[in-house]
C-alpha positions in Angstrom: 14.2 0.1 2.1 13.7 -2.5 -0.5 17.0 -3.8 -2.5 17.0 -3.6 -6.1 13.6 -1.5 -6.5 11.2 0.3 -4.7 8.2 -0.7 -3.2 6.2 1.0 -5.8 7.1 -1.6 -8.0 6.0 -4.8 -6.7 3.0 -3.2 -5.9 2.0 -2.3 -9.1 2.6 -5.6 -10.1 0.6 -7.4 -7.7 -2.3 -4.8 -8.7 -2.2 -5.6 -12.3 -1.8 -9.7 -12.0 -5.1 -11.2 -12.5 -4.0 -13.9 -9.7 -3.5 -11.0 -6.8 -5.3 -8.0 -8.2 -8.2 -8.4 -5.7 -6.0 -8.3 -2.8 -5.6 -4.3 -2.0 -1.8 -3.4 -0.7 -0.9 -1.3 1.3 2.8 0.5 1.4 4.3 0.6 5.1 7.2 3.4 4.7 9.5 5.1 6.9 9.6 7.7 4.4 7.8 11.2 5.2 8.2 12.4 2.1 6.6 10.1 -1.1 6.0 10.9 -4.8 2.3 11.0 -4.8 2.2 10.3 -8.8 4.1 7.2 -8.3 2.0 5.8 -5.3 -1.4 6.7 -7.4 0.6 4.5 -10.4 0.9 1.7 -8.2 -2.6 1.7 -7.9 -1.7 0.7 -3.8 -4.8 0.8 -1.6 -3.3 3.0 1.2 -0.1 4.3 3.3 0.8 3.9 6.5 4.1 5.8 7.3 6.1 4.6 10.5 6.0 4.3 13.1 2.0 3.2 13.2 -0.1 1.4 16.0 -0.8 -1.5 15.4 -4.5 -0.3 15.9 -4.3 1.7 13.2 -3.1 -0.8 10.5 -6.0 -3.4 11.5 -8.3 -0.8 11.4 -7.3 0.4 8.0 -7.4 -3.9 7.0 -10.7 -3.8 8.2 -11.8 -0.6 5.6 -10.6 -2.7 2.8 -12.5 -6.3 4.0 -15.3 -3.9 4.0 -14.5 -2.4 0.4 -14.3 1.5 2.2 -12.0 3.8 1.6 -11.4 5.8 4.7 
């Protein structure tokens, strides 16, 4: 849990800076439960709830070096 604002946020501000919006984010949450119109407004490139593998996040780092979704 993020103090002072959720993750959403920052997010959506790395996505619309013209310095960082090439770099896709992806939220990491221990939540099971998220508003799916606020992570599509965040514009983040993908979720990973916890716990993960670690396989799994570097795989999902490798979809986005490659520009795939999925």
């Amino acid at each position: 849990m993020m103090p002072q604002m959720h993750g959403y946020e920052p997010c959506r501000r790395l996505t619309q800076d013209p310095q960082t919006a090439g770099i896709p984010v992806v939220l990491l949450t221990a939540r099971k439960r998220l508003d799916e119109a606020q992570i599509e407004s965040s514009l983040a490139a993908g979720v990973l709830f916890k716990p993960f593998e670690p396989d799994e996040l570097a795989a999902r780092i490798r979809q986005l070096c490659r520009g795939t979704d999925g």
